[in-house]
C-alpha positions as CSV (number, residue, x, y, z in Angstrom):
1,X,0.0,0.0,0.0
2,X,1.6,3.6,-1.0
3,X,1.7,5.9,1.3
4,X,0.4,9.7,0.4
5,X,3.9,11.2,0.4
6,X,5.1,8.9,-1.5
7,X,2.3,8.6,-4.5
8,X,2.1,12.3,-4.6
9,X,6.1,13.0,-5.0
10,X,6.3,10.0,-7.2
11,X,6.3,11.6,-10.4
12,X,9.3,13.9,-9.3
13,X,11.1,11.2,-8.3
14,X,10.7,9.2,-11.3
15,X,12.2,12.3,-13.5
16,X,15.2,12.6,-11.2
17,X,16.2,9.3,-12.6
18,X,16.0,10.2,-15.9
19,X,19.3,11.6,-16.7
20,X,21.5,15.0,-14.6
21,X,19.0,17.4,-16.5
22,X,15.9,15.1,-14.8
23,X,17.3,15.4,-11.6
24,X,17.8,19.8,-12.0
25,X,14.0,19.6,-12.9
26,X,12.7,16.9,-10.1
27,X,14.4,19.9,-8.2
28,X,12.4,22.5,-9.0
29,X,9.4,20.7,-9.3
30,X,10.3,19.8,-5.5
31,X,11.7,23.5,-4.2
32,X,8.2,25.2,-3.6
33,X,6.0,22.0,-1.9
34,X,8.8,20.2,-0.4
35,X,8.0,16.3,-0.4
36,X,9.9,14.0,1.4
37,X,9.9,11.4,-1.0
38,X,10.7,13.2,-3.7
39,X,14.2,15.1,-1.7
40,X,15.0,11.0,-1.2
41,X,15.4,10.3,-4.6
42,X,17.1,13.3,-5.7
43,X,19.6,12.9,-3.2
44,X,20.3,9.2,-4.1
45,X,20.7,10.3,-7.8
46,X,23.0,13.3,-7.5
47,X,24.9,10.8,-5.7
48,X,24.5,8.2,-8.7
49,X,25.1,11.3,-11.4
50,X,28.2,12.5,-9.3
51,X,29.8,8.7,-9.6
52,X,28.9,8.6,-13.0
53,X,31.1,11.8,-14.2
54,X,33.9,10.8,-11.4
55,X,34.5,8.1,-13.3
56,X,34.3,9.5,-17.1
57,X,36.1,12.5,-16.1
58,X,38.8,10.3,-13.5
59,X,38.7,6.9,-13.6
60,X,38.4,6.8,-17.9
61,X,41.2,8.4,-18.1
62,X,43.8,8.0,-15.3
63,X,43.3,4.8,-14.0
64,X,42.2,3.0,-17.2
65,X,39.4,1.5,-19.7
66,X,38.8,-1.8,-18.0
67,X,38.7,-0.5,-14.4
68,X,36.1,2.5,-16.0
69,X,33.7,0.0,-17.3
70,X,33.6,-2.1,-14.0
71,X,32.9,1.2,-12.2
72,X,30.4,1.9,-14.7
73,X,28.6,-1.2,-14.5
74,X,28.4,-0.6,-10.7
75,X,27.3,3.1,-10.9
76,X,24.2,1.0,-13.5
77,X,23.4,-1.1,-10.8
78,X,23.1,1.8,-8.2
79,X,20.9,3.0,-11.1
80,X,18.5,0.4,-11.5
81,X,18.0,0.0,-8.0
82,X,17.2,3.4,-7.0
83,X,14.7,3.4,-9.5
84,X,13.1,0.0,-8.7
85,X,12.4,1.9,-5.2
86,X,11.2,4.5,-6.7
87,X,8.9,2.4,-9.2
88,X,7.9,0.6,-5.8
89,X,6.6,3.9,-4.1
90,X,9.7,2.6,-1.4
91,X,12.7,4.8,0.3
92,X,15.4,2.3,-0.5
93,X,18.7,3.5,-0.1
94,X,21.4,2.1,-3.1
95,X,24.0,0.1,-1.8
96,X,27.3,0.8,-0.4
97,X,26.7,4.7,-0.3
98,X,23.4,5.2,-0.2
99,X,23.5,6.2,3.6
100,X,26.3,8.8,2.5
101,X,24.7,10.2,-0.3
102,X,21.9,10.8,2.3
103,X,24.1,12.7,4.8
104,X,26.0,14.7,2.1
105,X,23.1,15.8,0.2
106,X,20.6,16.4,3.4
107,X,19.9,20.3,2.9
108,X,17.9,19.3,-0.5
């Protein structure tokens, strides 16, 4: 059963995910009529969207190809499971950073 705060930010949420200019606009959409739900997901994904162009702008090219792709693949799987929760109306944090990305990201 959803909860109200979730249904009614789930649409926000759901953009975040859809690429670094989805999460600017879940943002806005959030700034005025602040929804709990919604500010969950955004934080996960500027965490996600953060990994993503740490390691195309670092890991690419100083540490190499093979490592980059691994690391991508990972940041993917942070991806899809981020947006499962958010396709399941549930405040699952991603693995491994998701409590960080939480604690960094708190004032949105």
């Amino acid at each position: 059963m959803e909860n109200y705060t979730a249904k009614e930010g789930k649409t926000a949420a759901i953009i975040s995910y859809i690429s670094i200019i989805g999460t600017l606009i879940a943002f806005v959409l959030n700034k005025d009529k602040r929804n709990y739900f919604t500010s969950f997901h955004i934080r996960q994904n500027i965490g996600i969207n953060i990994l993503y162009f740490a390691n195309q702008w670092i890991v690419y090219e100083y540490i190499g190809k093979t490592v980059g792709w691994i690391f991508g693949v990972f940041i993917f799987v942070l991806w899809i499971v981020g947006f499962i929760g958010v396709l399941k109306s549930e405040d699952k944090l991603v693995p491994v950073l998701g409590e960080k990305f939480q604690e960094w990201f708190k004032n949105i």
